[in-house]
ZADO-1210 file (C-alpha; in nm, 4 decimals, padded with zeros to 6 digits):
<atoms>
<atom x="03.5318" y="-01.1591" z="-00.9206" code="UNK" pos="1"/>
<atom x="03.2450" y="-01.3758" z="-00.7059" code="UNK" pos="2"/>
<atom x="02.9300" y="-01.2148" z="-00.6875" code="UNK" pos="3"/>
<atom x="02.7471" y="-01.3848" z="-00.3949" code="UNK" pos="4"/>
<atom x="02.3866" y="-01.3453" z="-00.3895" code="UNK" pos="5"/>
<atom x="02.2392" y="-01.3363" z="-00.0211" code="UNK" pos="6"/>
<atom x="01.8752" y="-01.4055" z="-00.0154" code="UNK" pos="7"/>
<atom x="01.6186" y="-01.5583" z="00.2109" code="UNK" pos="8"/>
<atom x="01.6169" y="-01.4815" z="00.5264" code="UNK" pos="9"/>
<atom x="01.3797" y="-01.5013" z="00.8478" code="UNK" pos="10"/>
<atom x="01.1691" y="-01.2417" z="00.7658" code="UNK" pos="11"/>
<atom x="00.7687" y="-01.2454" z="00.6399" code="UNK" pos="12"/>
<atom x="00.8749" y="-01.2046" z="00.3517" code="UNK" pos="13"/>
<atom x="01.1389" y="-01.4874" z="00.3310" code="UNK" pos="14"/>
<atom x="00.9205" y="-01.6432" z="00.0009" code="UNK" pos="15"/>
<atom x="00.9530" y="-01.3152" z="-00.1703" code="UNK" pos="16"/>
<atom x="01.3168" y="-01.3294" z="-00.1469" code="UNK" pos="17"/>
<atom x="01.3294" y="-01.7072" z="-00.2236" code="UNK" pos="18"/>
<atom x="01.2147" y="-01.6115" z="-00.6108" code="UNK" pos="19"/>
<atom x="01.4185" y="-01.2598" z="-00.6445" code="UNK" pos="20"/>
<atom x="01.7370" y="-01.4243" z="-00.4968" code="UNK" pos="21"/>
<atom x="01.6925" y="-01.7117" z="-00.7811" code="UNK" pos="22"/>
<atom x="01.5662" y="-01.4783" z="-01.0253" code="UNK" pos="23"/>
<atom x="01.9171" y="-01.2518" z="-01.0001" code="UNK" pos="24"/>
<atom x="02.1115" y="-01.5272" z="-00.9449" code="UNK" pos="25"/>
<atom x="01.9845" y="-01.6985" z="-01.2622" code="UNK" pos="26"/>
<atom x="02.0652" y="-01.3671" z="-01.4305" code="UNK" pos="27"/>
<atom x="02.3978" y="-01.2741" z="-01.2924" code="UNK" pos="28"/>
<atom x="02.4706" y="-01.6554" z="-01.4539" code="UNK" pos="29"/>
<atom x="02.3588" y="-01.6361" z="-01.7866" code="UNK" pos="30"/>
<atom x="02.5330" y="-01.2581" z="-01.8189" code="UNK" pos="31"/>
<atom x="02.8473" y="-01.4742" z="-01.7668" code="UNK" pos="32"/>
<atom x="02.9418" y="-01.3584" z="-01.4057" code="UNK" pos="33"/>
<atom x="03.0686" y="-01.6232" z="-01.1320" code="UNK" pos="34"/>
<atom x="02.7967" y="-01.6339" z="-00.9185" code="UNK" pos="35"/>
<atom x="02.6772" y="-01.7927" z="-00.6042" code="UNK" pos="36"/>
<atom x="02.3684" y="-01.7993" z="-00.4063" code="UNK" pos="37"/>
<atom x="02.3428" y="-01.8388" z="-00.0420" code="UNK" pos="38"/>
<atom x="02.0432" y="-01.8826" z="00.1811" code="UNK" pos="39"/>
<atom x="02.0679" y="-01.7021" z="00.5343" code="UNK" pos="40"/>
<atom x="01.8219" y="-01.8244" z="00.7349" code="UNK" pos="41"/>
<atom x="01.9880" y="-01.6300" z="01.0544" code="UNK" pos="42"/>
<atom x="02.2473" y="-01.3197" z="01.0970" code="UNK" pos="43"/>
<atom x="02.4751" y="-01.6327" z="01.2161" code="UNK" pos="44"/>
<atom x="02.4855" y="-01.7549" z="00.8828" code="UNK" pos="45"/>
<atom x="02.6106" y="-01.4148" z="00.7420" code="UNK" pos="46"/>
<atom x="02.9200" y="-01.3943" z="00.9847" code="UNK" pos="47"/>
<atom x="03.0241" y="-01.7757" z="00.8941" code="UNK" pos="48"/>
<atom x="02.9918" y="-01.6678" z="00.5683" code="UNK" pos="49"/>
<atom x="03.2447" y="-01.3869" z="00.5823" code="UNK" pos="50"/>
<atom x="03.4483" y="-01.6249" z="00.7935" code="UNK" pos="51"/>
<atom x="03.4539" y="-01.8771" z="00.5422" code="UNK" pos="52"/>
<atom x="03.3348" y="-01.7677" z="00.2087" code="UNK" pos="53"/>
<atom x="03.4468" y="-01.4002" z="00.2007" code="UNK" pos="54"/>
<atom x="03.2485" y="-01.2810" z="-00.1383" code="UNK" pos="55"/>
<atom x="03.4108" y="-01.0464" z="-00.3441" code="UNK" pos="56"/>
<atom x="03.0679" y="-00.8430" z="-00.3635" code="UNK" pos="57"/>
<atom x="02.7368" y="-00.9571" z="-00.2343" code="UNK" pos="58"/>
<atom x="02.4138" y="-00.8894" z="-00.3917" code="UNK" pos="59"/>
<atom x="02.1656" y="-00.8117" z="-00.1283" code="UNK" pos="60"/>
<atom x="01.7858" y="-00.9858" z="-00.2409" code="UNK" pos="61"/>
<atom x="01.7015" y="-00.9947" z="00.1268" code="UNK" pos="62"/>
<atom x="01.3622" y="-00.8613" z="00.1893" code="UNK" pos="63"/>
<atom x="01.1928" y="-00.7818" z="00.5464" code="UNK" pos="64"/>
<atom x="01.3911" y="-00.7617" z="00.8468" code="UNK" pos="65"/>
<atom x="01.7681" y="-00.7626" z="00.9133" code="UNK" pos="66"/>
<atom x="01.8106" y="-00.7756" z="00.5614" code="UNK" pos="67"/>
<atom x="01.6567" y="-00.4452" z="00.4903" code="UNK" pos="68"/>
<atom x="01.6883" y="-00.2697" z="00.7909" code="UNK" pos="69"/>
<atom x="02.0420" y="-00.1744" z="00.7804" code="UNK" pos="70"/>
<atom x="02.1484" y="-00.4460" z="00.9620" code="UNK" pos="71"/>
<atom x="02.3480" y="-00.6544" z="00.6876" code="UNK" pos="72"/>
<atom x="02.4646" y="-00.3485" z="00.5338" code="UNK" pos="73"/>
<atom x="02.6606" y="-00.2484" z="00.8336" code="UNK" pos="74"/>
<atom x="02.8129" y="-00.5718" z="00.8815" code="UNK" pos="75"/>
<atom x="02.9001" y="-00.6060" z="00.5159" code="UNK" pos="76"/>
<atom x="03.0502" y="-00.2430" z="00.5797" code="UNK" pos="77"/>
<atom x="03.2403" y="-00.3233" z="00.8310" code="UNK" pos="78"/>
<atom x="03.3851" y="-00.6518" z="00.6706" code="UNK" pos="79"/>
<atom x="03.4893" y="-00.3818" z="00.3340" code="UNK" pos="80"/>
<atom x="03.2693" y="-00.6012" z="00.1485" code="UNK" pos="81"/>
<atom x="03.1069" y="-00.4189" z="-00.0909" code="UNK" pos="82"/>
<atom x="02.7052" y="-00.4621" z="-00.2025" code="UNK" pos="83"/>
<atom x="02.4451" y="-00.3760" z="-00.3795" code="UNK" pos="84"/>
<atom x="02.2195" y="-00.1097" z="-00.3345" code="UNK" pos="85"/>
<atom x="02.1900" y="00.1696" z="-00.0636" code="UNK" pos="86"/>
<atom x="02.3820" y="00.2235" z="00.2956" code="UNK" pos="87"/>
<atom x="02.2855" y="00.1306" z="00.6490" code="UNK" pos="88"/>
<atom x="02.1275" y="00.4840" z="00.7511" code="UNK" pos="89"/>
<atom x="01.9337" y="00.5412" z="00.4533" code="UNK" pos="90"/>
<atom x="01.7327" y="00.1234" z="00.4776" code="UNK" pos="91"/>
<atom x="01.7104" y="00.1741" z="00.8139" code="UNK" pos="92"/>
<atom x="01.4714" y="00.4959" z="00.7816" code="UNK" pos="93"/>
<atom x="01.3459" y="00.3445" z="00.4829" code="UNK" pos="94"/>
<atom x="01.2403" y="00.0487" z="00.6533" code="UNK" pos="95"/>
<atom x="01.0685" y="00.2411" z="00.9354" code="UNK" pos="96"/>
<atom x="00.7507" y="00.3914" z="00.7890" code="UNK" pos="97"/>
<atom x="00.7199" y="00.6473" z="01.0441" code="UNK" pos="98"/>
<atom x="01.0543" y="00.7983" z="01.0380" code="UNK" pos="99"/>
<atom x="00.9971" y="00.7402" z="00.6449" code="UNK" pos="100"/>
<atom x="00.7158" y="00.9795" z="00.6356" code="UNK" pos="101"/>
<atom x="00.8548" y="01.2233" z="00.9279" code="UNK" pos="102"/>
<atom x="01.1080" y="01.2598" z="00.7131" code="UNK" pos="103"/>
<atom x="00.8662" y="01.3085" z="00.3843" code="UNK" pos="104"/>
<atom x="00.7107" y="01.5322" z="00.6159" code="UNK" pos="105"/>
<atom x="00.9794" y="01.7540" z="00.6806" code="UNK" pos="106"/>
<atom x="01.1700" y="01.7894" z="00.3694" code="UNK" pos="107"/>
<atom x="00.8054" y="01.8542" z="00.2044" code="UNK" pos="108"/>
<atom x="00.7685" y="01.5505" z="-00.0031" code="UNK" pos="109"/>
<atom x="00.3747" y="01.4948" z="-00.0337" code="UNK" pos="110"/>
<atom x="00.2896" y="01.2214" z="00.1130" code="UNK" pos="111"/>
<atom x="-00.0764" y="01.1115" z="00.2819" code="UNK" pos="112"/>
<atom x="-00.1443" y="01.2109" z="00.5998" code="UNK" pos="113"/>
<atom x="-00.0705" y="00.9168" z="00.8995" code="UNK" pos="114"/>
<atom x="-00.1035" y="00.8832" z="01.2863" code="UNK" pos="115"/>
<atom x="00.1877" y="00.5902" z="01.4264" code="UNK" pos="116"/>
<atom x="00.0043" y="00.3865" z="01.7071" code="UNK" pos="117"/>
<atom x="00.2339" y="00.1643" z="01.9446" code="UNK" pos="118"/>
<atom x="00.1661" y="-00.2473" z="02.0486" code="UNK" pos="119"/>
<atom x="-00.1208" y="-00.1899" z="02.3260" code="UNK" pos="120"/>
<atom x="-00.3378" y="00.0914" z="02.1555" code="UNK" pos="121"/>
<atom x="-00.7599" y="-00.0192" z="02.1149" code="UNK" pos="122"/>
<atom x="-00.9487" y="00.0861" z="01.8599" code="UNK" pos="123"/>
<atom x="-01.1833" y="00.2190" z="02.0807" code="UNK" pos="124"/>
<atom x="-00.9596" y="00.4871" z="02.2425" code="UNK" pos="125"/>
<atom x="-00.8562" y="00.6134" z="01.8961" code="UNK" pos="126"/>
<atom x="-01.1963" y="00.6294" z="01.7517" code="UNK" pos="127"/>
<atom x="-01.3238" y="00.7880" z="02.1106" code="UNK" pos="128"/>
<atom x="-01.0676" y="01.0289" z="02.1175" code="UNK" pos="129"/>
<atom x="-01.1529" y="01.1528" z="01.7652" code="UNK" pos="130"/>
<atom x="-00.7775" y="01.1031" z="01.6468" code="UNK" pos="131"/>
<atom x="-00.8719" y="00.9607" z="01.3632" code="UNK" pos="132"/>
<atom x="-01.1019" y="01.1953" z="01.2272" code="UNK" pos="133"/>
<atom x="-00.8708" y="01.3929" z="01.0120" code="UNK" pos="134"/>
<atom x="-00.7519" y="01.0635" z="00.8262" code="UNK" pos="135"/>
<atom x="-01.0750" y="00.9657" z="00.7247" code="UNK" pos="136"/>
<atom x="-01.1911" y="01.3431" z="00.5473" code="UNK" pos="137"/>
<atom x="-01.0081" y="01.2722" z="00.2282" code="UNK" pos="138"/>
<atom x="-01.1666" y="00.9207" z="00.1404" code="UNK" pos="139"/>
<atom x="-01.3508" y="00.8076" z="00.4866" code="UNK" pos="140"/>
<atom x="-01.1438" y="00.4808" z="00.4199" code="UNK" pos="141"/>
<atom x="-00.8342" y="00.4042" z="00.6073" code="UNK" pos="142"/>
<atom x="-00.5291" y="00.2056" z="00.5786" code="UNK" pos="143"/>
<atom x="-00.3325" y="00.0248" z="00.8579" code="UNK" pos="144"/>
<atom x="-00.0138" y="-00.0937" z="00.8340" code="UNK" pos="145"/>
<atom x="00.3194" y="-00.2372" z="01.0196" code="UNK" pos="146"/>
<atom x="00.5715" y="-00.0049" z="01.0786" code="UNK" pos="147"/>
<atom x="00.8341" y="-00.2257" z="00.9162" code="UNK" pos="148"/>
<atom x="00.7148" y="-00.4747" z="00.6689" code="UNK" pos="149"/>
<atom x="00.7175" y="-00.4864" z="00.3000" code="UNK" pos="150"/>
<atom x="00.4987" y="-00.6825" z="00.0328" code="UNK" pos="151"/>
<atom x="00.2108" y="-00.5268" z="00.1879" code="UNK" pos="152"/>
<atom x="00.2555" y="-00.8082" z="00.4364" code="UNK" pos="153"/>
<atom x="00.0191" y="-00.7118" z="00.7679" code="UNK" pos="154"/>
<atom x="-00.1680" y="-00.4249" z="00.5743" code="UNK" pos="155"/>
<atom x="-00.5780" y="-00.3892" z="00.5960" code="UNK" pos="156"/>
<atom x="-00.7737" y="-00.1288" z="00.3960" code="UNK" pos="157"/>
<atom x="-01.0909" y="-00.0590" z="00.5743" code="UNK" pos="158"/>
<atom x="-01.4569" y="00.1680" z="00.5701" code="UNK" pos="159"/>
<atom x="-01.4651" y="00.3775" z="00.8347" code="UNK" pos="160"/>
<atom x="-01.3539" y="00.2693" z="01.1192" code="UNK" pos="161"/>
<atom x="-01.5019" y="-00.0779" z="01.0642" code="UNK" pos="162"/>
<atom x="-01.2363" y="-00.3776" z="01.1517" code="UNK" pos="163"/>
<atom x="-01.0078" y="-00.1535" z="01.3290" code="UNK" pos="164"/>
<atom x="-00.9150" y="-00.3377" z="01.6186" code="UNK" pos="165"/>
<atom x="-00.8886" y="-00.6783" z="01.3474" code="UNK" pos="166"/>
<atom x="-00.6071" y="-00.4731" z="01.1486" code="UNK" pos="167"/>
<atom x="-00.4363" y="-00.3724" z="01.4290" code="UNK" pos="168"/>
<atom x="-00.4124" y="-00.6944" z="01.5520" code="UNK" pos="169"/>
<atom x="-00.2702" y="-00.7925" z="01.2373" code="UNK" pos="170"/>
<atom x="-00.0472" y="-00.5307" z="01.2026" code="UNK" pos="171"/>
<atom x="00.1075" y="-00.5432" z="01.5535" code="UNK" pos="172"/>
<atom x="00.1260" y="-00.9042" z="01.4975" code="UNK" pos="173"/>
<atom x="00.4392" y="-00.8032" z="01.3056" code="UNK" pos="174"/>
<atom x="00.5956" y="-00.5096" z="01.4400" code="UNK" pos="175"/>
<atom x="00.5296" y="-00.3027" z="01.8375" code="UNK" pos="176"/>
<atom x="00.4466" y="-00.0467" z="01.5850" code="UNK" pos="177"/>
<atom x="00.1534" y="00.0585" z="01.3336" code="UNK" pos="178"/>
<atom x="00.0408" y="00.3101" z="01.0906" code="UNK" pos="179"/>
<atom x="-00.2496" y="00.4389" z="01.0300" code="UNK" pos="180"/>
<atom x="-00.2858" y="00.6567" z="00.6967" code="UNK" pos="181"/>
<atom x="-00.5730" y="00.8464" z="00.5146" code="UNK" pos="182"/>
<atom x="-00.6436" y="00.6330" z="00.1847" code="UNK" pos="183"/>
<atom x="-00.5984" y="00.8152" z="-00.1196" code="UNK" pos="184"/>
<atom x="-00.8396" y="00.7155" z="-00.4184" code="UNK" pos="185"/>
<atom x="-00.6991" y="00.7259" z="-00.7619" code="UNK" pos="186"/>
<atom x="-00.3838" y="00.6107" z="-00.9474" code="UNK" pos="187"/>
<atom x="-00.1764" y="00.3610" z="-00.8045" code="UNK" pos="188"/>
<atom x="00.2300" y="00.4414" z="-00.9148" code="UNK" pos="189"/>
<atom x="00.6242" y="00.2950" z="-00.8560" code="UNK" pos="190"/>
<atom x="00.8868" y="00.4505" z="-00.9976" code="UNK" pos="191"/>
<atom x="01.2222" y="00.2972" z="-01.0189" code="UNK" pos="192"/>
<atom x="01.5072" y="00.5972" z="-00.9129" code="UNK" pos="193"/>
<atom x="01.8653" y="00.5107" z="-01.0097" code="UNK" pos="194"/>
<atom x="02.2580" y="00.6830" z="-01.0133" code="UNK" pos="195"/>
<atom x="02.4012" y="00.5902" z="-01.3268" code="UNK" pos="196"/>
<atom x="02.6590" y="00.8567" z="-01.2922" code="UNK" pos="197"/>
<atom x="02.6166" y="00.9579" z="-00.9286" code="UNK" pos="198"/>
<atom x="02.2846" y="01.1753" z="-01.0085" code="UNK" pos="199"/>
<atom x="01.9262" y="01.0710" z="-00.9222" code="UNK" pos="200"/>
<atom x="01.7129" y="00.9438" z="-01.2561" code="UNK" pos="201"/>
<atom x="01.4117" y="00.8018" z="-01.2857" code="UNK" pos="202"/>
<atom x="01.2642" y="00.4637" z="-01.4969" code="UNK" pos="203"/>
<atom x="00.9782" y="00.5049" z="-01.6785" code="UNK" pos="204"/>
<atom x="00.6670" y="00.5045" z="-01.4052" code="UNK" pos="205"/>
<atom x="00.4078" y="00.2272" z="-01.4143" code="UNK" pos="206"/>
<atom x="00.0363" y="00.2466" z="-01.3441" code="UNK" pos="207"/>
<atom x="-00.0615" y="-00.0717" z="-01.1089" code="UNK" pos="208"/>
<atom x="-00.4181" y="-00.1988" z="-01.1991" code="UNK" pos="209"/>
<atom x="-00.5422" y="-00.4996" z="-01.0187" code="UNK" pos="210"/>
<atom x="-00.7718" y="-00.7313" z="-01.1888" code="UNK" pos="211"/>
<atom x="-00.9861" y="-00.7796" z="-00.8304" code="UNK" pos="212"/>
<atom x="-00.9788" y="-00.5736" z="-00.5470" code="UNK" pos="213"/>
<atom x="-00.6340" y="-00.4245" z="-00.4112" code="UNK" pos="214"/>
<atom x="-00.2600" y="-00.4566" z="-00.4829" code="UNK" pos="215"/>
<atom x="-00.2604" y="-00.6833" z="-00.1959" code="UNK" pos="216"/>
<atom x="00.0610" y="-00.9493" z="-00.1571" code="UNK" pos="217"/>
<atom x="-00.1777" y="-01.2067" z="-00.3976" code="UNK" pos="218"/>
<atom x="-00.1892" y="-00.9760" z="-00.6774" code="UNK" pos="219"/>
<atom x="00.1690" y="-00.9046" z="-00.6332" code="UNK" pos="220"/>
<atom x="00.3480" y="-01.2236" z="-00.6918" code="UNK" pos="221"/>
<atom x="00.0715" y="-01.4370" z="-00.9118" code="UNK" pos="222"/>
<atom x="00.1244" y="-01.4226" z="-01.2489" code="UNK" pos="223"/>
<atom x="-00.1516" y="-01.2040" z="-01.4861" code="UNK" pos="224"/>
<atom x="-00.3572" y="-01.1307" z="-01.1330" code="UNK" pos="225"/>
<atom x="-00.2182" y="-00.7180" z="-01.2299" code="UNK" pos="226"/>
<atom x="-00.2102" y="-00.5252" z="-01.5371" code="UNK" pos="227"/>
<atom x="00.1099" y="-00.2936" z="-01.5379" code="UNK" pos="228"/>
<atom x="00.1283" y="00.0293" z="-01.7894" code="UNK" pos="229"/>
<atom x="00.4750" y="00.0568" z="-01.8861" code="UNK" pos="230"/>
<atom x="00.5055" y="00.3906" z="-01.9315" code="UNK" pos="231"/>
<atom x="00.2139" y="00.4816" z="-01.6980" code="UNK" pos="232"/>
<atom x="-00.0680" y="00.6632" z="-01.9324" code="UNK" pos="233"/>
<atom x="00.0401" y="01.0080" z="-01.7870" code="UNK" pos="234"/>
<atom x="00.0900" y="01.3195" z="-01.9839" code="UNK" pos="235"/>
<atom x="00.4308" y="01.5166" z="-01.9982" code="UNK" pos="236"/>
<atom x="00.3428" y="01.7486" z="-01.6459" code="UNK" pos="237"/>
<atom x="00.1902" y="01.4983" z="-01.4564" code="UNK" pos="238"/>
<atom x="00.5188" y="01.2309" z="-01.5232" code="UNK" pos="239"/>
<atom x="00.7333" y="01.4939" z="-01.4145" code="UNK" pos="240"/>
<atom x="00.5931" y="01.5435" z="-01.1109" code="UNK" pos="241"/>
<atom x="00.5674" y="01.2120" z="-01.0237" code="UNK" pos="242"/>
<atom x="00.8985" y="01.1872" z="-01.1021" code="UNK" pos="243"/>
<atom x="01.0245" y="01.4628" z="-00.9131" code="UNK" pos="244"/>
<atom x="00.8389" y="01.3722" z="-00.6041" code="UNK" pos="245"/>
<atom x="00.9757" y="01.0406" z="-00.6140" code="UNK" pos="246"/>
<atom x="01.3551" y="01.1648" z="-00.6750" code="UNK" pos="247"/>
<atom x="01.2887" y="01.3970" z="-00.3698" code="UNK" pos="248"/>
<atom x="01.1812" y="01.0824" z="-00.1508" code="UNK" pos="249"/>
<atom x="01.4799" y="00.9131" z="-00.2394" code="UNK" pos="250"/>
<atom x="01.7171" y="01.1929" z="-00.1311" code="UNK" pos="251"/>
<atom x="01.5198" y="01.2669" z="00.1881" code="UNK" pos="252"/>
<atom x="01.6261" y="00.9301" z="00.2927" code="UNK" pos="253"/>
<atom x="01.9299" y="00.9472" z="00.2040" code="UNK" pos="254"/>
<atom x="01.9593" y="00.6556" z="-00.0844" code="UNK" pos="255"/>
<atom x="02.2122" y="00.6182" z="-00.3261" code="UNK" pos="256"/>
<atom x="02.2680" y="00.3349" z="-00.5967" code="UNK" pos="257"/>
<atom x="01.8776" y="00.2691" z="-00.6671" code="UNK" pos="258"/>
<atom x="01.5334" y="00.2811" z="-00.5391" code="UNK" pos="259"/>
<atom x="01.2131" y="00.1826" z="-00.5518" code="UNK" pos="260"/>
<atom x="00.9418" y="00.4961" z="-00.4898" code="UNK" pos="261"/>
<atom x="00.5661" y="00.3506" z="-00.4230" code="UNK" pos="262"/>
<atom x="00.3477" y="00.6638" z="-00.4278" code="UNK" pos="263"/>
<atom x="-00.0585" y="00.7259" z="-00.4949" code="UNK" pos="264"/>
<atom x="-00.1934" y="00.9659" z="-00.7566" code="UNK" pos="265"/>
<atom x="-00.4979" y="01.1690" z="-00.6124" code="UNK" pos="266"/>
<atom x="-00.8056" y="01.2873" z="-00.8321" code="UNK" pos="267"/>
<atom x="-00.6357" y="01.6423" z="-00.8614" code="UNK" pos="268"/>
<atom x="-00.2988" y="01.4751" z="-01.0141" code="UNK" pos="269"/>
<atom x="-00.1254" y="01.5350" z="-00.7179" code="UNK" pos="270"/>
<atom x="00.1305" y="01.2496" z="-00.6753" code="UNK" pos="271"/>
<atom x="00.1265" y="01.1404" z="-00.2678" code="UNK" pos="272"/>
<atom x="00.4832" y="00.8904" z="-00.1569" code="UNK" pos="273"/>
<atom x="00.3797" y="00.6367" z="00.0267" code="UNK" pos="274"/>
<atom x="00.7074" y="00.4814" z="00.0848" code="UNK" pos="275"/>
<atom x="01.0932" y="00.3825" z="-00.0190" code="UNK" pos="276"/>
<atom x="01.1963" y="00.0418" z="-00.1050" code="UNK" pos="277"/>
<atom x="01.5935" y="00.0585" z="-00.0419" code="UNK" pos="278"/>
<atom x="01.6036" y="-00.3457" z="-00.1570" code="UNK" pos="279"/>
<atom x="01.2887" y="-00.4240" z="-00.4020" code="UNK" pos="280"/>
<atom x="01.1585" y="-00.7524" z="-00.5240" code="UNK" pos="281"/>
<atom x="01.3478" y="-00.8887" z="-00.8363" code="UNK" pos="282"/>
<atom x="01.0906" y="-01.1614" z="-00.9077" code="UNK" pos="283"/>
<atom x="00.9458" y="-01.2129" z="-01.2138" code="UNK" pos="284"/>
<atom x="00.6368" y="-01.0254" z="-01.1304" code="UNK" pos="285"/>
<atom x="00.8306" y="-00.7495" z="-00.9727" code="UNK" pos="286"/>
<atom x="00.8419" y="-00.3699" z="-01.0671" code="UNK" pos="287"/>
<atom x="01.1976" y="-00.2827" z="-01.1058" code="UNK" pos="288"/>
<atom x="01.2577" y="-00.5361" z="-01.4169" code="UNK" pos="289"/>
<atom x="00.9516" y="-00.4275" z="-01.5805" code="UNK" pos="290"/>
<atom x="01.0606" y="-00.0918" z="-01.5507" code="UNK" pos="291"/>
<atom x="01.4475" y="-00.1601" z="-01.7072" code="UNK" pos="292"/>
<atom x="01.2735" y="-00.3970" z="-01.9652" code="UNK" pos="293"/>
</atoms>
């Protein structure tokens, strides 16, 4: 059997994918499988590749974009190619923060507080029309994000209200859609969930420290710029409720197969999702190996 690894991409974060695409293909090799790698710099290239190419399974290391959003899992559905990962419903809400954390909302899976804000909306009418106020009570900091982006591409942490209309900007720069969420101080957490034998389990959860400032997309991807605690200094209550909260994220959306569960640890040890990653990095900096190491 040809495992084909499909990686790249058009997305912001095509350079992320670059490196986990190599890194898994590199890996797939040396564990003896026949293994290709191609780079899909369109959705055009995909359907010439099923034309041509037909892989006997495709390993999705597609980040951003079509290749998270659902899209190339329903083709690849439709073509009875199999794939790695999770189906088209579940990455599609994954990939959409709001529905993501409607979702959270509904099936009670803490999560911080958020208002979503289409292309168009000022600063100034949000911070007039007070409907920001009960995002800044916890911290008085907020974060804005796009509604569809990963790598914390597009994502500003601010003071107040201070720079709004900047991250905004920024944010709508990559999606007609942003979020706006409540910061919450304390413990910064992933935890890898997996289906071994068809039942949600969890990796061992890792603490994220950043040497300077923020787990911005810098501290991410550059060697030794972040300390990660594998298994995150927690005691025995506090990991299973981390764990359990991230389990319940990852059947709210619907995943199967594996998961990545980014969540925020509050100064009362109350673990807080923050989102789903239905395809996460595979780099060499990247949270799902450390957490399988």
């Amino acid at each position: 059997m040809k495992i084909t690894v499909l990686y790249g991409g058009d997305s912001p974060e095509r350079e992320v994918s670059l490196m986990s695409g190599a890194a898994v293909a590199k890996a797939l090799t040396e564990f003896g499988h026949d293994t290709g790698a191609v780079d899909l710099t369109s959705r055009e290239d995909l359907f010439a590749l099923l034309a041509n190419d037909r892989p006997d399974f495709a390993f999705i290391a597609l980040h951003g974009g079509w290749g998270e959003d659902g899209t190339i899992q329903a083709v690849l559905d439709m073509a009875d190619v199999p794939f790695s990962g999770t189906g088209h419903e579940a990455c599609a809400l994954a990939m959409d923060k709001a529905a993501s954390k409607a979702l959270f909302h509904w099936r009670r899976v803490p999560s911080p507080k958020e208002l979503e804000v289409p292309s168009g909306t000022s600063a100034s009418e949000l911070s007039e029309g007070g409907r920001l106020a009960g995002l800044l009570e916890r911290s008085g900091k907020l974060v804005v994000k796009p509604c569809g982006c990963g790598s914390t591409v597009g994502v500003s942490i601010l003071q107040g209200t201070k720079g709004l209309q900047e991250a905004l900007d920024l944010a709508f720069r990559f999606d007609r859609r942003a979020l706006i969420e409540e910061y919450v101080p304390g413990k910064e957490l992933t935890v890898t969930v997996w289906e071994p034998k068809g039942r949600a389990e969890c990796l061992p959860v890792i603490e994220i420290r950043p040497r300077v400032g923020v787990y911005d997309y810098a501290s991410k991807y550059t060697p030794g710029a972040t300390e990660y605690l594998v298994p995150a200094p927690l005691n025995a209550a506090v990991t299973r409720r981390v764990q359990e909260a991230s389990i319940a994220a990852h059947e709210a959306l619907g995943c199967s197969v594996y998961s990545r569960v980014d969540l925020r640890m509050d100064e009362d040890d109350i673990p807080l999702v923050l989102e789903v990653n239905t395809a996460p990095g595979m780099t060499a900096t990247s949270l799902v190996p450390k957490a399988a190491a």
